[in-house]
Each structure stands twice: as C-alpha cells, then as structure tokens.
LOTIKOL-95018 format. One record per atom (N, C-alpha, C): residue in one letter; x, y, z. Coordinates in steps of 0.001 Angstrom, whole numbers, padded with zeros to 6 digits, always signed. Layout:
AXYZ ...
END
This chain:
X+008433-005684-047414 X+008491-004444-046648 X+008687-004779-045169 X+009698-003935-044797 X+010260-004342-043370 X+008940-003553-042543 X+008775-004039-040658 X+007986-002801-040469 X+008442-002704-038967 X+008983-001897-038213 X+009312-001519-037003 X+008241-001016-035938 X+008766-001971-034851 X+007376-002175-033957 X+008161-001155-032859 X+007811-000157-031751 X+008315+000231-031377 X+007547-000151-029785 X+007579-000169-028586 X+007107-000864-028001 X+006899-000256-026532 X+006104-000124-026121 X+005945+000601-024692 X+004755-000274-023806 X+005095-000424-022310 X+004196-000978-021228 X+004377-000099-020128 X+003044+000483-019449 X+002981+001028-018339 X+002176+000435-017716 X+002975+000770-016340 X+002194-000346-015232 X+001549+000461-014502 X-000069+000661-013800 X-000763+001376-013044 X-001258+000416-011916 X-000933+001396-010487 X-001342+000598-009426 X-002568+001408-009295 X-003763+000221-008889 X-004966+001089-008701 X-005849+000278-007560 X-006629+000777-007133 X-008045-000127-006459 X-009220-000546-007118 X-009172-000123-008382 X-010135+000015-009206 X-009892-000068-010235 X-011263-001269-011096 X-010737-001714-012554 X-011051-000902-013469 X-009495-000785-014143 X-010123+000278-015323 X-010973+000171-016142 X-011477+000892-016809 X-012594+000578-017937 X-012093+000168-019109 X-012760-000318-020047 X-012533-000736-021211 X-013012+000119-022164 X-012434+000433-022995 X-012730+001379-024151 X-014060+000895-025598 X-014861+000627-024581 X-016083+000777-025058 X-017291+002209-024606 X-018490+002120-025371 X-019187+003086-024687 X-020186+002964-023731 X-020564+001610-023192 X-020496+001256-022009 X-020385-000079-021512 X-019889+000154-020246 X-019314-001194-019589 X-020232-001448-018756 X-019854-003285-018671 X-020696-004000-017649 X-020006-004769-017462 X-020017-005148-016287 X-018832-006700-015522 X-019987-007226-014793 X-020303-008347-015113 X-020843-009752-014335 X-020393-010589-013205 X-021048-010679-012464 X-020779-011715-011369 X-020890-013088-012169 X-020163-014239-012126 X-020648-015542-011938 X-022056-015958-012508 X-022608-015154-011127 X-024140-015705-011086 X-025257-014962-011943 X-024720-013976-012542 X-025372-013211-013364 X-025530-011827-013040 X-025581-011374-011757 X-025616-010339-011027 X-024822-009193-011830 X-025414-008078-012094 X-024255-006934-012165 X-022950-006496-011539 X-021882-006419-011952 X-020844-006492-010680 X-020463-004776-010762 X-020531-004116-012093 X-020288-002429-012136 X-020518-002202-013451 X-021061-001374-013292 X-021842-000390-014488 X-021561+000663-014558 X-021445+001425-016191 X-021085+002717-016221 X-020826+003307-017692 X-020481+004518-017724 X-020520+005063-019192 X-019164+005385-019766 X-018361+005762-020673 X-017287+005904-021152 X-017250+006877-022351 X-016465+008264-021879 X-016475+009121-023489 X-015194+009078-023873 X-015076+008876-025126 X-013264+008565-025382 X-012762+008034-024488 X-013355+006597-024174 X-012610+005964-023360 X-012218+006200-022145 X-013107+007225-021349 X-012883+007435-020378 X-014033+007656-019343 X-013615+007250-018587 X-015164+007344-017794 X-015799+008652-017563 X-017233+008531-017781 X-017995+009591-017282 X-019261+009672-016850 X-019579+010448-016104 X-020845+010397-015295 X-021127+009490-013993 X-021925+008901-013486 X-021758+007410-012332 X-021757+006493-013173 X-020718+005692-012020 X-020326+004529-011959 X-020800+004190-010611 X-021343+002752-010809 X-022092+001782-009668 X-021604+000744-009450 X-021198+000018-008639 X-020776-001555-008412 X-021532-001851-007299 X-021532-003253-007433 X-022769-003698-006702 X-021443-005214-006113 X-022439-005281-004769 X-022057-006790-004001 X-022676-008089-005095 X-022015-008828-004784 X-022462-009990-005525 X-024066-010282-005410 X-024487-010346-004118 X-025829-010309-003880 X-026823-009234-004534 X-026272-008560-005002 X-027280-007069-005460 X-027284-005686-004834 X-026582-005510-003505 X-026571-004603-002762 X-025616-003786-003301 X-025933-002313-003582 X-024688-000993-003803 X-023767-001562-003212 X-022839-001433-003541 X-021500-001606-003038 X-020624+000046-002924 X-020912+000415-004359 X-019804+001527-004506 X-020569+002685-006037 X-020796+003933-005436 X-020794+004752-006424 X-020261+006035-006932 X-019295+005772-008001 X-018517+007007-008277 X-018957+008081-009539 X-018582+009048-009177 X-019042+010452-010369 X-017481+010559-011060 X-017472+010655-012253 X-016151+011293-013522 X-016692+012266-014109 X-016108+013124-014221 X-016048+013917-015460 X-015155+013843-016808 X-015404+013284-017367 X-013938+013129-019031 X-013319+012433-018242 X-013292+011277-017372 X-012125+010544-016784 X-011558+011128-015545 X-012014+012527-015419 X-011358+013125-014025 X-012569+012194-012964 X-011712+012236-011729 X-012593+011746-010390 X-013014+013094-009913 X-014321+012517-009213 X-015086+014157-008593 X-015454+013261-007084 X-015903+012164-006908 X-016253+011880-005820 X-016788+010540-005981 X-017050+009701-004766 X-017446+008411-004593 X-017688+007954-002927 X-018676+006956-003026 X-019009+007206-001748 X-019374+005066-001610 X-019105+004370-000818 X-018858+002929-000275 X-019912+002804+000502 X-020101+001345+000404 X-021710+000953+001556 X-021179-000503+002140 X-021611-000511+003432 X-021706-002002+003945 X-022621-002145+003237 X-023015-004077+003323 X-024190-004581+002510 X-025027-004586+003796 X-025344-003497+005032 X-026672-003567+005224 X-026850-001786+004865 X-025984-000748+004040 X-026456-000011+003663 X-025798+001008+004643 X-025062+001107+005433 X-024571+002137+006179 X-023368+002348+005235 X-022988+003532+005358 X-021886+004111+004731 X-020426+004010+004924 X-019413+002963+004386 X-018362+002703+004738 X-016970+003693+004249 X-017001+004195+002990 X-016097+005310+002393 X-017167+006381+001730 X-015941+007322+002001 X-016499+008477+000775 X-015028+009403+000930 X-014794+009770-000537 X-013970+010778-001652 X-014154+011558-001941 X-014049+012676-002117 X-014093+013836-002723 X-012753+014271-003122 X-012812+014902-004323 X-011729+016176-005166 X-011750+017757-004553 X-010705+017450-003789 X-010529+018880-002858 X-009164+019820-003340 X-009494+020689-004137 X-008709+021219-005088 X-007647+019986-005509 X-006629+019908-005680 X-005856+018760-006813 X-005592+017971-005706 X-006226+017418-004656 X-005802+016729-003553 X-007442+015849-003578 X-007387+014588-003104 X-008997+014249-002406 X-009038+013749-000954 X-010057+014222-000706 X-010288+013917+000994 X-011033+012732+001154 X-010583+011796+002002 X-010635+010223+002343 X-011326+010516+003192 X-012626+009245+003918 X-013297+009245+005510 X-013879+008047+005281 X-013305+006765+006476 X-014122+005954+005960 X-014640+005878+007887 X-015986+005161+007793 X-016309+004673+008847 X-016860+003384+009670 X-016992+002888+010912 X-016830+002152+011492 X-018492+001222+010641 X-018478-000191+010699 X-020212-000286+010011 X-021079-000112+010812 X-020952+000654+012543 X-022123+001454+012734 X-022151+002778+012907 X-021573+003327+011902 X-021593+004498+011758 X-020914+005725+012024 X-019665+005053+013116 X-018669+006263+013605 X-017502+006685+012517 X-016810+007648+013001 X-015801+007970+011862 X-014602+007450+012145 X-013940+006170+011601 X-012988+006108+011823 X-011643+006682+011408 X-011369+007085+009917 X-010572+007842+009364 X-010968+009050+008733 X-010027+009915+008767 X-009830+011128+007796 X-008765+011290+007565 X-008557+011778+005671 X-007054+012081+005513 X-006855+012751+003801 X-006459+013354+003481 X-005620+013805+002641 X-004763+012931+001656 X-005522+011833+000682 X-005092+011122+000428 X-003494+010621+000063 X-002593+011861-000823 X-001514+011812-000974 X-000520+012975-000217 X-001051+014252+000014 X-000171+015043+000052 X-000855+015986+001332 X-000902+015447+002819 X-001686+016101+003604 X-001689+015111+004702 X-002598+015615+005835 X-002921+014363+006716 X-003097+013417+006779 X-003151+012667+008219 X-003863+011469+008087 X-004619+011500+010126 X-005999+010873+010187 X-006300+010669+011625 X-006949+009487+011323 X-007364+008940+013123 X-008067+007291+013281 X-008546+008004+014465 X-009579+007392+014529 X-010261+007607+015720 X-010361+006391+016041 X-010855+005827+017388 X-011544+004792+017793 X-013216+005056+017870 X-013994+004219+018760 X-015197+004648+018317 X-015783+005508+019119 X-015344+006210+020181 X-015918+007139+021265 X-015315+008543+020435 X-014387+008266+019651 X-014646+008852+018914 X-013031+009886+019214 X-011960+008964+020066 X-010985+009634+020627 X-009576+009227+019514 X-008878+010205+018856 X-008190+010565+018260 X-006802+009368+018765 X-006679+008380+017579 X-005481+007409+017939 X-004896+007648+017314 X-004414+007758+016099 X-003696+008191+015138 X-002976+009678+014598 X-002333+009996+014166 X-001991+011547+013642 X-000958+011654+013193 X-000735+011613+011917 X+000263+011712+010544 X+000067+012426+009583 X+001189+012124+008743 X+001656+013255+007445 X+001825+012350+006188 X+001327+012765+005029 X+001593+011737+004015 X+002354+013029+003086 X+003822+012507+002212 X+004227+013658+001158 X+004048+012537-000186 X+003280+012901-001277 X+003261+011681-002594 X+003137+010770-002072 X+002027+010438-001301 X+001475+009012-001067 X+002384+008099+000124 X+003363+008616+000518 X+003968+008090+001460 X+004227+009190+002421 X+004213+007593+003735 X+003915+008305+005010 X+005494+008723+005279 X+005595+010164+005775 X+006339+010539+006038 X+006456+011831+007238 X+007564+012090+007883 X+007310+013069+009208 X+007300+012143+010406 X+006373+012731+011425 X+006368+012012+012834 X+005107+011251+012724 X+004777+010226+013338 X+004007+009318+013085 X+003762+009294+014686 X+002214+009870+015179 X+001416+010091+016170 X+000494+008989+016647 X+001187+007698+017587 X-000237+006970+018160 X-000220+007258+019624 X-001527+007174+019399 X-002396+007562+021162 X-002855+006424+021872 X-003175+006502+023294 X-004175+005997+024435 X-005312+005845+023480 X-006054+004861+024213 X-007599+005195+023985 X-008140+005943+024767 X-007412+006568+025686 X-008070+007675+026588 X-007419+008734+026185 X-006714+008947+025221 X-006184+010226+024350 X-004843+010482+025173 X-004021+009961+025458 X-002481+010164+025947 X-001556+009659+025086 X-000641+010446+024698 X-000300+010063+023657 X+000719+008621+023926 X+001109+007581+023206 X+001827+006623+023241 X+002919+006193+022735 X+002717+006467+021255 X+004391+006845+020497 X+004516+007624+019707 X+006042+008219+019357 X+006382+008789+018105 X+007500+008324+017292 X+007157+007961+016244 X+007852+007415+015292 X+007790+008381+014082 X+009122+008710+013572 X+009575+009039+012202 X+009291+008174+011010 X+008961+008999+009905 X+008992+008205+008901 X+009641+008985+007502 X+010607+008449+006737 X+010665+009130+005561 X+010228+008303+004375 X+009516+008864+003031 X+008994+008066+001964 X+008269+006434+002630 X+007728+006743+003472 X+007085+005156+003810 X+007712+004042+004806 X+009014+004843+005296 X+009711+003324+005892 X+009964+004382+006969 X+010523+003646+008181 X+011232+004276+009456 X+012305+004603+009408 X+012573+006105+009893 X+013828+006197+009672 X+014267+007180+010948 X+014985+007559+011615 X+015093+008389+012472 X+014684+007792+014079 X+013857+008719+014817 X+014299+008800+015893 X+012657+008242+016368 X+012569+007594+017318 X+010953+007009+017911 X+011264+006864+019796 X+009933+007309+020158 X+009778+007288+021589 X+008685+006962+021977 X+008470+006095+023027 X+007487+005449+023416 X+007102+005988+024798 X+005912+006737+025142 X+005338+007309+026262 X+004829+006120+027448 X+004900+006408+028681 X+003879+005777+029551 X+002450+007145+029630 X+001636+006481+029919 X+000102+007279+030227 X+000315+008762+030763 X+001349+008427+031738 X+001498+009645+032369 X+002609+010838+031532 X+002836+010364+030898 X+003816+011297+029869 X+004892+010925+029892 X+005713+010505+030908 X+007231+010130+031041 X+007770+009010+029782 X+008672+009268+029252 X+009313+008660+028730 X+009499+007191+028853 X+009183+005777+028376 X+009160+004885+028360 X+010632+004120+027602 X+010785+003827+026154 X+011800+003844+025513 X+011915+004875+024593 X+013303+004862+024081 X+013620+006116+022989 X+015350+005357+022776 X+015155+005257+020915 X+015866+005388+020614 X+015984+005953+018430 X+016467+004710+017828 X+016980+005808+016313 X+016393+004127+015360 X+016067+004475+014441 X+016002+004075+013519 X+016798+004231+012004 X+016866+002438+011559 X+017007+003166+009952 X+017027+001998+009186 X+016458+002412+007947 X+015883+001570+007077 X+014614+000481+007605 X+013967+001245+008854 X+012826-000003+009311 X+013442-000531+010116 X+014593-000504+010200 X+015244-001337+011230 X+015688-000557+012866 X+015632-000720+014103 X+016235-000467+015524 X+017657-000469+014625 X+018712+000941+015272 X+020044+000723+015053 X+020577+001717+016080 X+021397+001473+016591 X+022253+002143+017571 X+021174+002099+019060 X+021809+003048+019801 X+021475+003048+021105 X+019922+003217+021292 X+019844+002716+022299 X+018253+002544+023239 X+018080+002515+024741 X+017329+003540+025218 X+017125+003866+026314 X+015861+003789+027226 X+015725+003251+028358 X+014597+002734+028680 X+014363+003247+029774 X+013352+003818+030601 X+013321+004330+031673 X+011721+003390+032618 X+011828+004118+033893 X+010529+003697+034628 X+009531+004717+034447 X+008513+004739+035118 X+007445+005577+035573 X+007924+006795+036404 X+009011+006942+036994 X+009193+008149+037332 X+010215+008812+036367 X+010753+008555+035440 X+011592+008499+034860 X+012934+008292+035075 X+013280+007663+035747 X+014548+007040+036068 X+015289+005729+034958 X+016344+005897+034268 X+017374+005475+033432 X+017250+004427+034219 X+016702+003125+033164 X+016517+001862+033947 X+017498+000947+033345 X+017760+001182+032010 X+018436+000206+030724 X+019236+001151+029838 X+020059+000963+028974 X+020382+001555+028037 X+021644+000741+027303 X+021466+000324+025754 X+022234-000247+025149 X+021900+000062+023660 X+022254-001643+023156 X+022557-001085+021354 X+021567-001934+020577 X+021812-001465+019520 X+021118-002376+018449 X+021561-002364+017413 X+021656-003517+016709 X+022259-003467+015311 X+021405-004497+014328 X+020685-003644+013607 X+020065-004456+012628 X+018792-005084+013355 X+018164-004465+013785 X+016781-004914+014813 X+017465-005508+015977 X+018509-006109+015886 X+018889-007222+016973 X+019770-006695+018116 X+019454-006976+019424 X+020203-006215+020577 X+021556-007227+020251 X+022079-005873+020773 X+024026-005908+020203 X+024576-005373+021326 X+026207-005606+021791 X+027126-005109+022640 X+026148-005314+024225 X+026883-004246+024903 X+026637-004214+026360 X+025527-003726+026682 X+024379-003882+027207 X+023104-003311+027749 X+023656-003032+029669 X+023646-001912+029883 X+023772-001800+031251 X+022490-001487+031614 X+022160-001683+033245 X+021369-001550+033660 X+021561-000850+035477 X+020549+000403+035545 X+020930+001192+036725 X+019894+001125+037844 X+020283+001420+039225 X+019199+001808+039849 X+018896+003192+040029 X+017857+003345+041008 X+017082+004978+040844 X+018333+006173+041102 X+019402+005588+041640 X+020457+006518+042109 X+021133+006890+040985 X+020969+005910+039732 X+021660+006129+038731 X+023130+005309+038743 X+023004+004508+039354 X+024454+004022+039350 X+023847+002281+038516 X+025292+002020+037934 X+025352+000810+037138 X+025136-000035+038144 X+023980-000955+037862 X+024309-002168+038608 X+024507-003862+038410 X+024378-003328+036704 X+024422-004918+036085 X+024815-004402+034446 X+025663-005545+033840 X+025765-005418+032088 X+025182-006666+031649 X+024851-006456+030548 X+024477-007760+030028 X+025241-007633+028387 X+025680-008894+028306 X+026280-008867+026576 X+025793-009590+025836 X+025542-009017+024379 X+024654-009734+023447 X+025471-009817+022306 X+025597-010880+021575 X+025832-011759+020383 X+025096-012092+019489 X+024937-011216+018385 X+023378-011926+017210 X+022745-011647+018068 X+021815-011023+018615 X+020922-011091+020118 X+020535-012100+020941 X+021486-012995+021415 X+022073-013973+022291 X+022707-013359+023173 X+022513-013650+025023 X+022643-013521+025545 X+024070-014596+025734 X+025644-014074+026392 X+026533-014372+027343 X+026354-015401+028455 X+026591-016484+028865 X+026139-017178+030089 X+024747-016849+030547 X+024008-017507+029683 X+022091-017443+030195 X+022440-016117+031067 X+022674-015392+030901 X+022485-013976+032016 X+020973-013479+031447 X+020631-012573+032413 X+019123-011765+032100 X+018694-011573+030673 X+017924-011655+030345 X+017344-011300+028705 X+016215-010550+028645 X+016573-009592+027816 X+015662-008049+027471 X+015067-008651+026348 X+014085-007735+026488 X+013049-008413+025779 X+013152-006984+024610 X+013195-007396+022715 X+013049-006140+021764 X+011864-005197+021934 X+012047-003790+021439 X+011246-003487+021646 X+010363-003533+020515 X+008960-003616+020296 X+008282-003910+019509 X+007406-002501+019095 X+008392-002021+017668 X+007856-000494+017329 X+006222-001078+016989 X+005134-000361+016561 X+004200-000530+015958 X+004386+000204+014562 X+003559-000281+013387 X+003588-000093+012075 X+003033+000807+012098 X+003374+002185+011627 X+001937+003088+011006 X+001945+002677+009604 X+002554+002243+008651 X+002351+002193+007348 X+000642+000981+007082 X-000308+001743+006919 X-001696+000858+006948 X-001645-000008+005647 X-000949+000445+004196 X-000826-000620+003077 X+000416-001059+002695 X+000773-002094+001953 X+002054-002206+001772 X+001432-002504+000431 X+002706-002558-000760 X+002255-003091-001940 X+002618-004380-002401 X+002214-004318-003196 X+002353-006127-003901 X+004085-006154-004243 X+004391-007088-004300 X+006012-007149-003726 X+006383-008415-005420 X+006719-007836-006232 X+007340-008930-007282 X+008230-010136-006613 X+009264-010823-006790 X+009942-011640-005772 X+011519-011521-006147 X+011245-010757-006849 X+012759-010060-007428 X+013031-008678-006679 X+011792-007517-005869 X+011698-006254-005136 X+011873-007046-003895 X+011959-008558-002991 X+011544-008757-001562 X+012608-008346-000907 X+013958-007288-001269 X+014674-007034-000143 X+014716-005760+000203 X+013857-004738-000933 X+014225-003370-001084 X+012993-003014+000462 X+013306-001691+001207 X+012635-001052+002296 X+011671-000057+001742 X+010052-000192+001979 X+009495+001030+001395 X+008256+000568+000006 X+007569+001350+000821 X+006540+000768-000260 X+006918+001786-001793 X+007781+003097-001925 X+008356+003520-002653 X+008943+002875-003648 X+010194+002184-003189 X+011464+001663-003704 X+010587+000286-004613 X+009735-000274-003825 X+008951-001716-003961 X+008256-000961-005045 X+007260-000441-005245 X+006234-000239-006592 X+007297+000090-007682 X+008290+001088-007033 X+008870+001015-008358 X+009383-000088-009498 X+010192-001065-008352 X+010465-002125-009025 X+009956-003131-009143 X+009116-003336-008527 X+007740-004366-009337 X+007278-003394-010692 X+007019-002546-010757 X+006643-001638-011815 X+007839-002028-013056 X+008611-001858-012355 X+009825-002471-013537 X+009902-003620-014039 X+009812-004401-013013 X+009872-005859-013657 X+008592-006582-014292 X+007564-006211-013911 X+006467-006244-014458 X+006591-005610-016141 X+007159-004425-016485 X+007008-003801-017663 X+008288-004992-018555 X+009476-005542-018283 X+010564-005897-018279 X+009457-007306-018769 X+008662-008435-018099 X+008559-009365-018202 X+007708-009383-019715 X+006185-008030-019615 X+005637-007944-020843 X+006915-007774-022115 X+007781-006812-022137 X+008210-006722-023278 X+009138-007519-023477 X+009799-008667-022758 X+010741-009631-023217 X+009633-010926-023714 X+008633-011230-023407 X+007931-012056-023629 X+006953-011823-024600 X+006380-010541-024869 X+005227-010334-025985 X+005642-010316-027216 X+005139-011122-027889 X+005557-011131-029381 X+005106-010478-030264 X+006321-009139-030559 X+005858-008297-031539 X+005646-008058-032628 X+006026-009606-033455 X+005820-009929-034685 X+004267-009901-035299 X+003674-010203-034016 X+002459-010439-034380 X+001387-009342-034779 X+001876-008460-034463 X+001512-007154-034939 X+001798-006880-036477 X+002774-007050-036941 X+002953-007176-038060 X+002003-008236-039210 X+001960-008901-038453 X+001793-010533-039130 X+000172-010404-039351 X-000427-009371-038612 X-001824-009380-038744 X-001948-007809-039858 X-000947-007739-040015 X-000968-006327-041167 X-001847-004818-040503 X-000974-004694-039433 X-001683-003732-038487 X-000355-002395-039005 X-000986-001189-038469 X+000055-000147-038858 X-000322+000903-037787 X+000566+001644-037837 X+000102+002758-036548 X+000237+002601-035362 X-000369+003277-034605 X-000354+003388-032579 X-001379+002015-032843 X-001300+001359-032031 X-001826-000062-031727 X-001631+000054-029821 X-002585+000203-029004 X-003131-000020-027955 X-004012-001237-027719 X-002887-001793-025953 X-003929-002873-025626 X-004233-002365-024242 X-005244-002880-023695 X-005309-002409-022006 X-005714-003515-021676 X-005112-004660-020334 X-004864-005178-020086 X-004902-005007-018370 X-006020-005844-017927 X-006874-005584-016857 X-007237-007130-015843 X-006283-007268-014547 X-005791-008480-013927 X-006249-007902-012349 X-006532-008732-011688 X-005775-008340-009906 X-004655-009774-009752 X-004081-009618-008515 X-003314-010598-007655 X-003861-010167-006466 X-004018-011350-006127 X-004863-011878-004829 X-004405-012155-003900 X-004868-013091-002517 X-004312-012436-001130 X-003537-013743-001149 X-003038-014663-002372 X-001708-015565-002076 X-000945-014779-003131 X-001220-013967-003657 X+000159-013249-004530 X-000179-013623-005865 X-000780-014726-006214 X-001581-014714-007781 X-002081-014089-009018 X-001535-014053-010176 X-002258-013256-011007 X-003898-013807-011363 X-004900-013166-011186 X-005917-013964-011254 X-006885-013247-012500 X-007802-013683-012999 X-008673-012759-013732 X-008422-011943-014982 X-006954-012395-015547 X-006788-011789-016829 X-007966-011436-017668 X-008097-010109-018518 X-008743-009284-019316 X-007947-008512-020129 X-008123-008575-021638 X-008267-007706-022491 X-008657-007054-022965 X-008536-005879-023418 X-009191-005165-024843 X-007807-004551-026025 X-008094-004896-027018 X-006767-004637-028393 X-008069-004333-029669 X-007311-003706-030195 X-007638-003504-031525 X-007946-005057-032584 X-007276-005940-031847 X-007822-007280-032644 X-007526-008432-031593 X-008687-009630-031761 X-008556-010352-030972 X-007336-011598-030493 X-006457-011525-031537 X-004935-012415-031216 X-003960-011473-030409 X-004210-009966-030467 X-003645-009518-029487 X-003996-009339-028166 X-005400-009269-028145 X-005937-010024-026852 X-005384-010927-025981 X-005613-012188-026821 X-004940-013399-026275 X-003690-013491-026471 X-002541-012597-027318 X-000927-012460-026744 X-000818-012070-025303 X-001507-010654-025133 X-001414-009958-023962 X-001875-010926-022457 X-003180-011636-023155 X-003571-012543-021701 X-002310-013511-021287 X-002256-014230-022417 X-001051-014774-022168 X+000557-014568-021484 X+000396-013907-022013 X+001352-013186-021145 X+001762-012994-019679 X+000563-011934-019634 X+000400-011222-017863 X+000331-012725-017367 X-000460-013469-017898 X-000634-014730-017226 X+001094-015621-016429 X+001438-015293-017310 X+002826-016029-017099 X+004105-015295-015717 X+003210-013703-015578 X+003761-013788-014502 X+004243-014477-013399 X+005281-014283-012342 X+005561-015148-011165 X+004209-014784-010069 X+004366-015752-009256 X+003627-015465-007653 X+003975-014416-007269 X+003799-013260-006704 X+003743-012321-005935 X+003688-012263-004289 X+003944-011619-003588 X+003946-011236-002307 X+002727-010485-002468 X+001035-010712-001710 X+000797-009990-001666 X+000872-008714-001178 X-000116-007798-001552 X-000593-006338-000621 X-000956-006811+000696 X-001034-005589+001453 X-001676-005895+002713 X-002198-004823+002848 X-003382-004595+004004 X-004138-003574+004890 X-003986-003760+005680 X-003436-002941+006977 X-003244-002973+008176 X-002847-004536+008361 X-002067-005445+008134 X-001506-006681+008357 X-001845-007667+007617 X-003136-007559+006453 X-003753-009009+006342 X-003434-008408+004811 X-003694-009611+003737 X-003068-009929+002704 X-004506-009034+002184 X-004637-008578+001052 X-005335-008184+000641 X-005269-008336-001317 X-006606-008280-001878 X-006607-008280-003536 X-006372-006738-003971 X-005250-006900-004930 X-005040-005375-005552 X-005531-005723-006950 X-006096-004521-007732 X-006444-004722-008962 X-005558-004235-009635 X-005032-003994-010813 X-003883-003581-011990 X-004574-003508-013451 X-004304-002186-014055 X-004446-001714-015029 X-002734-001765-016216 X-002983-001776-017257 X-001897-002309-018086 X-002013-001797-019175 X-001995-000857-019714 X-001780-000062-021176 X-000202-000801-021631 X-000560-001505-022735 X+000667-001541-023917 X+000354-000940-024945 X+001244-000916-025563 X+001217+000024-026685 X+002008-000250-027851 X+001681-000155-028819 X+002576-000381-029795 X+002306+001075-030867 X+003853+000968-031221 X+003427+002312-033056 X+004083+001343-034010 X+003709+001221-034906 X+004180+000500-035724 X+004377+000974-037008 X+005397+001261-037824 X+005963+002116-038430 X+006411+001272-039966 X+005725+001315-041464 X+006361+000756-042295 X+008306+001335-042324 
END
C-alpha cells in the first residue's frame, strides 16, 4: 500500500518560546532553576505564565486566555518594572521603562504610534507603525524638545524626503531618499538660513557637482565627485549621516542579505527557512513508522547574537520525528543576526510542520 505524505512548514517570528503541547510546561535552567512555567488547554496557553532570571528573580509574567494574549508585564532583577502589554481592542499597547523607573517608550505595537522619551521625561521620538512596520514621517527631537529630524519611512525602510533642523528651527540639510539609500539632490544651509551647499547623490555616495555659495547667494566654488572621490584633492564634504529610526531589524538568512526592509527580509528568510525543512526532511519516515493522518511537529530553536541556530527542541507525535525535525533545523546556515537599536540580539522561533498522510 502506497501512502502520500502531503507536507507543510510554517515559520513564526516571535520573542517568545512557544509552548509545547503538553498540559503543563516547565523549562529549566542549567542549574536547575525554573526558567518558565505555565498551563496549556488544547495546547494552548492559558492562565499565567512566569519566567524567571536564571538566579530566581521574576523575570516576566504573562496572562492567556485559550492562547489569546491579555497582558504581561517585565522586571529588572532588582524588581523595578521594565515592560508591560496590554490587549487594547485588536491592537496591544507597549511601555517599557528606564531601570529607575522613568518611561521610556510608548506605542501601539503594530498598527498605531510610537514615542521615547529621555529621562526628564522630554519627548525624543514620534512615529507611525502600519503592520508592524515603521512607516510615515519619522520624528527625532533635542533633548530640550526642538525638534531635529524628519525622515520618511515606507514598510520599514527610507524612502522619500528627510530634513535635518538646527535648535533654532532653520533648516540644516534636506534632501530625498530611496530604498535606505541618499539619492538625488541635497541641500545644506547655515544658521540663518542661507544656501551654503547643494549637490547630488547617488546610491548613498556624493556624485556630480556640489556647488557652494556665499550669504549673497552667489556661487563661489564647485566641487566634483567620482564614486565619492573628490577631483584634484579639492575640498571634501563630509555624508550626511541620516539616523535609524527602525529600533529592530530581523534575522537576515544569507540568501535575504541584499533585499531593503525588515518586510521584504522576514519574508524571505521565512521562505527559505520553510524551503530548507521540506527539501531536507525525510518524509518517508512517516510512513515507515506506520503513522496515518494530520501528523504535527512543533519545533522550537533561537539564533543568537552570531547568527547561530542554537537550542533545538521538539515535540511530534513520536520520538524519530523528533529527532528528524532536530536534525534538521539544526543544519540550517549561520544567520545575520537581529538587532535592537544596533546591537545583535537572540530571537526565539517557533516551527509547526505538519504532515497529513493519506493511504
């Protein structure tokens, strides 16, 4: 009897390890320590969930209902309050704060705001997120609350038009973006606003003629650029250096490292990730163990802040599919990690495969 395996992998980006389809879970530290605790109805979480620092200290406690999120709230390990979540109609509201206690963020996790304060408590930040990416005008301030730049963003990357303030309001630089990249003209002024510079860009890199005026407005110098190489050592402008609002980036497969956008990037790590499980998992083996039906594995890893798959976990309906699946994920490539605000950071990953298996 022949038997047809039919075959599906979805890839979930998360911060948080999924549960295992037991009726309750426990993850261990090393040292014995509890690392998170919690309950599961049909496989889905419910009621609190607790994670703890390696040392013993709360770390993190979240409320489910049937698997829905309702809220969760983060601790430094001396006990001050670092995050908290809430479910604000089909949206949740983010706030995390400084570890003595000020507020540094608020935001609308996917589809709504975003602010930063510093710690006096003065408004640096002010953005728009549409589906999880930053998008719209992208608002940074003074620490004395004047505003400093505006930058466009569409789906997560730069695109459009950005201007850079002096204190006093006047116009500093202004020019266009696209794809993340400086492209076309750029204009630079003084403190009174007087047209000090103005030239090109191509591909981040200053391009063609940069002239340069005095207060009368008249030309009084060009400069020409090559690859952004300066003509006979003549004067050299210095790029201008946008600042990032994008605070995460995602884990980058090494087959996604040219695409723009943390968009374009999950997707196709998402792809190639699903692409590597099903060219490599052997679906015979499903058969071979005389299995029939929907056959679910969940399959539970992070990559770490060198790009590593680290920490493979299973759960399957039998234990050789376990160890197909570990095997597997294992065999992934190195990764690019994630980042937070610049530094490499550990992402966790959830992994439902699936099989139906059909005499």
């Amino acid at each position: 009897m022949n038997k047809i395996v039919s075959f599906s992998v979805f890839v979930l980006f998360t911060f948080n390890i999924c549960a295992q389809e037991i009726e309750m879970f426990e993850e261990v530290y090393p040292n014995g320590q509890i690392k998170l605790l919690g309950e599961l109805l049909d496989d889905k979480k419910n009621g609190e969930w607790k994670k703890y620092y390696e040392t013993g200290e709360i770390l993190k406690i979240s409320n489910y209902k049937e698997g829905k999120f309702l809220d969760s709230k983060s601790y430094y390990k001396n006990g001050t309050l670092k995050l908290e979540s809430e479910k604000v109609g089909e949206e949740i509201l983010f706030k995390s704060y400084y570890e003595t206690g000020e507020l540094f963020e608020e935001r609308i996790m996917f589809n709504g705001y975003f602010k930063e304060f510093n710690k006096a408590g003065v408004l640096r930040v002010k953005s728009n997120y549409e589906n999880g990416y930053l998008s719209g005008t992208w608002i940074q301030f003074y620490d004395t609350g004047e505003k400093e730049w505006e930058v466009n963003y569409i789906d997560g990357y730069k695109e459009g038009n950005y201007v850079h303030y002096y204190r006093n309001g006047k116009v500093k630089e202004e020019g266009s973006l696209s794809n993340n990249l400086k492209e076309g003209k750029e204009k630079r002024y003084n403190e009174q606003g007087f047209l000090v510079w103005e030239g090109y860009y191509q591909k981040d890199t200053l391009s063609k003629k940069w002239k340069k005026y005095n207060s009368l407005g008249k030309k009084i110098k060009s400069v020409k650029y090559v690859n952004g190489q300066t003509i006979n050592n003549e004067e050299e402008l210095i790029s201008t250096n946008i600042p990032n609002g994008v605070i995460s980036t995602a884990v980058i497969h090494p087959e996604c490292i040219e695409l723009i956008g943390n968009k374009a990037i999950k997707k196709c790590t998402s792809e190639k990730i699903t692409r590597h499980i099903s060219r490599k998992f052997n679906t015979d083996l499903a058969g071979d163990l005389q299995l029939v039906g929907r056959q679910k594995i969940i399959v539970n890893f992070e990559i770490d802040e060198q790009g590593y798959v680290i920490g493979v976990r299973a759960k399957a309906p039998h234990p050789d599919l376990e160890d197909e699946a570990i095997r597997v994920v294992e065999l992934l490539p190195q990764f690019k990690p994630g980042t937070k605000r610049g530094k490499p950071m550990e992402l966790a990953f959830s992994i439902p495969v699936i099989f139906q298996i059909v005499n």
